[in-house]
GUGUTI-780284 format. One record per residue (C-alpha): x, y, z. Coordinates in steps of 0.05 Angstrom, whole numbers, padded with zeros to 5 digits, always signed. Example, Ala and Ser with C-alpha at 12.3 -4.5 7.8 and 13.67 -1.06 7.14 Angstrom:
<recs>
+00246-00090+00156+00273-00021+00143
</recs>
This chain:
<recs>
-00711+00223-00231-00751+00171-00281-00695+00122-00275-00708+00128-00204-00778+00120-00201-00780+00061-00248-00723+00031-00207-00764+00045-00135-00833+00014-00168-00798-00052-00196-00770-00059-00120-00830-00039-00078-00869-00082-00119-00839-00155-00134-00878-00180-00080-00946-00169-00114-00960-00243-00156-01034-00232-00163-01021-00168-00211-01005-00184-00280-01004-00146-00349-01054-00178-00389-01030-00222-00458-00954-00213-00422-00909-00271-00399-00881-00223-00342-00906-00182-00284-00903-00106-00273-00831-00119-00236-00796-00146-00298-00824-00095-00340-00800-00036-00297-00731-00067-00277-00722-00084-00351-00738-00011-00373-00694+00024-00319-00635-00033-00349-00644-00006-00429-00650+00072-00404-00579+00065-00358-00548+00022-00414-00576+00081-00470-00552+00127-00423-00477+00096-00419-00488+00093-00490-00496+00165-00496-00433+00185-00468-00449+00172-00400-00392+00164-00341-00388+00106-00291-00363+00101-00229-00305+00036-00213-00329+00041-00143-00313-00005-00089-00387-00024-00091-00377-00049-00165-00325-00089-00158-00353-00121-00104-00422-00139-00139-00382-00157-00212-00344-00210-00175-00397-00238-00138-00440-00241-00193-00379-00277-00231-00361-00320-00173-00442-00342-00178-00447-00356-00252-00394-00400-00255-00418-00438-00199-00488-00434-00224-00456-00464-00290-00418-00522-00258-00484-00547-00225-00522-00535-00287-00478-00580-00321-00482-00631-00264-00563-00624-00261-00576-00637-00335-00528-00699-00330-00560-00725-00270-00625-00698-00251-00663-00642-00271-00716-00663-00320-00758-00599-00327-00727-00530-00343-00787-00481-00334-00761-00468-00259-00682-00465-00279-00702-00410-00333-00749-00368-00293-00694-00369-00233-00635-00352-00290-00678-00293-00314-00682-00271-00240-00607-00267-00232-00589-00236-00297-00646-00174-00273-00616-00168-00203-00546-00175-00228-00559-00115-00275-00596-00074-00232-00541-00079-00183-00483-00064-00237-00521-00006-00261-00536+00018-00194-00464+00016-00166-00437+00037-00225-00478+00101-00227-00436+00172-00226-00471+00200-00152-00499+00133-00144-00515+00143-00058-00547+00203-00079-00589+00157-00134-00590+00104-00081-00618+00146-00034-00673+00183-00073-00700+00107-00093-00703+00089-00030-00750+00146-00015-00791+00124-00077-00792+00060-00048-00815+00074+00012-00869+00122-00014-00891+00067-00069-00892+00015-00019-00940+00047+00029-00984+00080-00024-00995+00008-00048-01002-00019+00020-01056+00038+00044-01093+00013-00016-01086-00058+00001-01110-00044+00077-01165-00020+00042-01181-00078-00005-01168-00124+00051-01219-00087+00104-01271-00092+00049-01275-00015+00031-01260-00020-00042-01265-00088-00091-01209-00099-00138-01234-00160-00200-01180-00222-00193-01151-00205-00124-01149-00239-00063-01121-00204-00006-01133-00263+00047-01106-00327+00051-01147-00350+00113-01144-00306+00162-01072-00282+00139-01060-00231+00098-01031-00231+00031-01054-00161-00007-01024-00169-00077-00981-00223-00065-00987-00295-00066-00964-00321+00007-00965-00294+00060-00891-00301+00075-00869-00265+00016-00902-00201+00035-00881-00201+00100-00805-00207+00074-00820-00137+00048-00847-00109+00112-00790-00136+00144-00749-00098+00100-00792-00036+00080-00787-00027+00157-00711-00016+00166-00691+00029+00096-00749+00070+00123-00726+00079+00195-00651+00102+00158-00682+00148+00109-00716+00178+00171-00650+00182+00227-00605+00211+00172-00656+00261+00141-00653+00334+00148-00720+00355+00131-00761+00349+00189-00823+00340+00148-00787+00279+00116-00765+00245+00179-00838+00252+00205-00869+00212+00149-00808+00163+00137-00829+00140+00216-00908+00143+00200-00879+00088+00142-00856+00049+00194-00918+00041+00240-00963+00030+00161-00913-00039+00140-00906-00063+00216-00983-00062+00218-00978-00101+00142-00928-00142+00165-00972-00165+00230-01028-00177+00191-00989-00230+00150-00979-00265+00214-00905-00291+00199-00867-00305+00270-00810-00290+00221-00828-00222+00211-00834-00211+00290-00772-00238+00308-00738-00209+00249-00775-00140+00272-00753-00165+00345-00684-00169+00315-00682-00111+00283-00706-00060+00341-00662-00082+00386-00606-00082+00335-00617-00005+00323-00629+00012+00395-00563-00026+00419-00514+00012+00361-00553+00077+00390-00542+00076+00462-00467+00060+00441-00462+00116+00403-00494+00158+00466-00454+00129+00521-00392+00141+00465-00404+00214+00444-00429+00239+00517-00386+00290+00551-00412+00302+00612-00438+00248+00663-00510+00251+00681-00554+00219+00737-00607+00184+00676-00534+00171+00641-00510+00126+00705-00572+00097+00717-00581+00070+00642-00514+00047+00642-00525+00014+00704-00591-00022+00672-00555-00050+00613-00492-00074+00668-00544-00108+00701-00575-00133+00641-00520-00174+00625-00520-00227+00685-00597-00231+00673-00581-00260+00604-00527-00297+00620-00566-00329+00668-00625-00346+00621-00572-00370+00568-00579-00445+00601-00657-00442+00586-00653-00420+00521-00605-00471+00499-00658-00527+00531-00711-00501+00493-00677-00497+00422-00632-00563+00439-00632-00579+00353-00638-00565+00284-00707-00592+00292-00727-00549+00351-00704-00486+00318-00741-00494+00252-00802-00501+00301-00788-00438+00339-00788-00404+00269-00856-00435+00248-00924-00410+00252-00976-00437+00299-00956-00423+00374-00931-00496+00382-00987-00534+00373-01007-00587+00316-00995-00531+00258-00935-00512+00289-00911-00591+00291-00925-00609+00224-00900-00548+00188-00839-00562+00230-00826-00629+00204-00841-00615+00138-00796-00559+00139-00734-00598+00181-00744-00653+00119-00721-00602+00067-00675-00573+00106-00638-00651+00109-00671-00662+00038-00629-00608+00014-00553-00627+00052-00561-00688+00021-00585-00666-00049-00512-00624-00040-00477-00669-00019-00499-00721-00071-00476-00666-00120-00397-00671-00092-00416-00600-00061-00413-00567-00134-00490-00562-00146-00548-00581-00184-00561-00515-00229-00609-00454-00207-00686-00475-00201-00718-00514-00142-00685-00596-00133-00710-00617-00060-00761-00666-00079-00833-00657-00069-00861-00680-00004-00929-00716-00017-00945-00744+00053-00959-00663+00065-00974-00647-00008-01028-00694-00023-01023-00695-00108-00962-00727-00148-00930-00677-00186-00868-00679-00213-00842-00612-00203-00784-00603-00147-00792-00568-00088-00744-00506-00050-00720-00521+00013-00742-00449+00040-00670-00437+00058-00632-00385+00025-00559-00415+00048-00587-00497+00038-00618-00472-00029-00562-00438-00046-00522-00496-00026-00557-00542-00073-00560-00499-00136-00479-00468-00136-00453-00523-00083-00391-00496-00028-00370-00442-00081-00438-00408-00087-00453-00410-00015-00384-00379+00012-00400-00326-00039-00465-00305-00017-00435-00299+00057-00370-00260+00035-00422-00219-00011-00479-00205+00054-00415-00198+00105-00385-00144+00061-00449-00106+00056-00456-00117+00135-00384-00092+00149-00394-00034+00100-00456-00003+00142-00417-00014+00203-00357+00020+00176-00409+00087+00151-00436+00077+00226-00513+00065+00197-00547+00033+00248-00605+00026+00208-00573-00001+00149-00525-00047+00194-00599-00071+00232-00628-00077+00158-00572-00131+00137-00581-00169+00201-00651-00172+00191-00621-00199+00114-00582-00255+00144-00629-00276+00196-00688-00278+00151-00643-00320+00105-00656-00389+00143-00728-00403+00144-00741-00376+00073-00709-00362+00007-00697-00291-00011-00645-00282-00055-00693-00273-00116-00724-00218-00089-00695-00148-00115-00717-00111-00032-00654-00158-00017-00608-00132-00066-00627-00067-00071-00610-00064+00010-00545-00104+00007-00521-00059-00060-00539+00010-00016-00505-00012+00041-00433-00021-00001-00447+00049-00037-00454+00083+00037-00389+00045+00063-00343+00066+00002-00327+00138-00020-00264+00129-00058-00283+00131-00128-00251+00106-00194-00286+00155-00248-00291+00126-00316-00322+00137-00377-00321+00111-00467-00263+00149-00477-00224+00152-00419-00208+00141-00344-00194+00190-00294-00181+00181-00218-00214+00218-00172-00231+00228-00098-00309+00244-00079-00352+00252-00033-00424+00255-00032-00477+00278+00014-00546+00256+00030-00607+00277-00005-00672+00290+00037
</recs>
């Protein structure tokens, strides 16, 4: 239960920047993720089993697959070039936290059932925090060294804008599962009350990525649900007909509007401006452009690399017609997959989809709508930002394998035995 906790804090709070321990070179995320690492590595050290799940071996050789590209480009940056390493070092710590968290967590003996009881930590952390935020942010309390507004968008603890509303976008979906496959009713009412508290955090951020993603994500859930109704329906109603015969119809409508759609996001250019902020007008244009020049910045810096990488850290250079000072420090491309693309090349970027599809296909196979809405809302949120630092992510993709397996390998320091389990939901 302390494992869990620690686990559930370090997730539902990466996205808060502005806290920091005072005297410490890390935040309040590395601590906790670092503790919950040495208690499940003293606890395998005290005899402890593990599970060779499915899960595992999925995450292990992803997390190989990524080091060795990671390793190749590193090799290629320092010869070519990266000059500074302060951003390569931070991102390396990153990876070697996320890839033991999800090790550990995979690896765990019951690990849904630990899966699923962080999850509700999470989700009780997370809007604890953000109730207290609200309040900071509406004026009712004052908190020394924090600013909860960038403008007129809302940040709470973190530093942009865009970061916390990656974990509303999130926060939203693992809540809505924990709430359609509880069994306490008094559990499924405040799991949905945890919705409506990070949609109204997520709005105030004022990210049209978090409303499309949100967008995305309802109708998602609500599409895998009326299939499961029309599916699992014996007997043929009047309201069953007539909702069938609204989505038939449906169909032609969009069909229809397809042609429109296409006209309106024609290219590259027009689609990174339908993900920007600003309603179209001058904001809109210039954080378009600035964002389309990464995107291209960042091919090229991958291609330039023979498609094997420059080494984790940032390596689009910096833009100074936008960012008026000369600093030498490179810039991200706020693209998971063109990121990705320029720190592991081809190799790392095929792994990242193989390692996000397998997670995807996994909650399809367990029939989790939620969790199969929550990976979508993964992928899509993938192309205007980068999020694969960011523990919510992997947390999310590593529950979503644990739900779609249930053979398990059981294995522990003196020997292995095979075994066949399954394991039902807590809450």
């Amino acid at each position: 239960m302390i494992r869990d906790a620690l686990l559930a804090g370090g997730i539902a709070m990466a996205y808060a920047a502005q806290l920091s321990i005072p005297g410490m070179p890390f935040g309040y995320t590395e601590l906790l993720l670092s503790l919950w690492i040495m208690l499940s590595i003293g606890r395998i050290v005290m005899g402890g089993r593990l599970e060779a799940t499915p899960a595992l071996y999925h995450l292990v050789t992803f997390w190989v697959i990524m080091t060795f590209a990671w390793g190749i480009g590193l090799i290629i940056g320092l010869l070519t070039s990266v000059e500074l390493l302060a951003a390569p070092v931070h991102d390396m710590t990153a990876y070697v936290l996320l890839a033991c968290v999800t090790c550990l967590s995979a690896a765990e003996p019951e690990a849904e059932l630990h899966l699923r009881r962080t999850a509700w930590w999470v989700i009780g952390i997370a809007n604890a925090c953000f109730l207290f935020q609200l309040a900071l942010g509406w004026g009712f309390i004052q908190q020394p060294g924090v600013d909860p507004w960038f403008w007129d968008r809302f940040v709470g603890w973190s530093e942009n804008p865009n970061q916390l509303a990656l974990y509303c976008a999130l926060f939203g979906p693992l809540a809505l599962y924990l709430a359609t496959t509880a069994r306490n009713p008094w559990a499924r009412v405040f799991a949905f009350s945890s919705i409506g508290v990070t949609f109204l955090v997520g709005k105030l951020t004022k990210s049209d990525t978090f409303l499309l993603t949100s967008i995305l994500t309802l109708l998602t859930f609500l599409g895998l649900r009326v299939r499961i109704w029309f599916a699992s329906g014996n007997k043929v109603t009047v309201f069953r007909q007539v909702t069938l015969l609204l989505v038939v119809g449906f169909l032609p409508l969009a069909v229809s509007t397809a042609p429109y759609v296409v006209t309106e996001f024609g290219n590259v250019e027009d689609i990174a401006k339908g993900l920007s902020r600003g309603g179209g007008g001058e904001e809109t244009t210039e954080t378009a452009e600035l964002r389309f020049s990464l995107w291209t910045d960042a091919f090229q810096k991958g291609l330039t690399s023979g498609s094997l990488g420059l080494g984790p850290g940032p390596h689009v250079d910096r833009p100074l017609a936008v960012y008026k000072q000369f600093r030498r420090e490179p810039f991200e491309a706020h693209n998971t997959y063109l990121d990705t693309y320029t720190q592991g090349g081809l190799i790392a970027v095929l792994a990242l989809l193989w390692i996000l599809g397998s997670a995807t296909l996994a909650a399809w196979r367990a029939k989790a709508d939620a969790l199969l809405a929550l990976m979508l809302s993964i992928l899509f949120y993938g192309f205007p930002h980068l999020i694969v630092r960011h523990p919510i992510v992997w947390f999310a993709v590593t529950l979503c394998l644990v739900v779609g397996t249930s053979r398990t390998v059981s294995t522990s320091r003196a020997a292995s035995v095979t075994r066949n389990r399954t394991y039902s939901y807590a809450g």
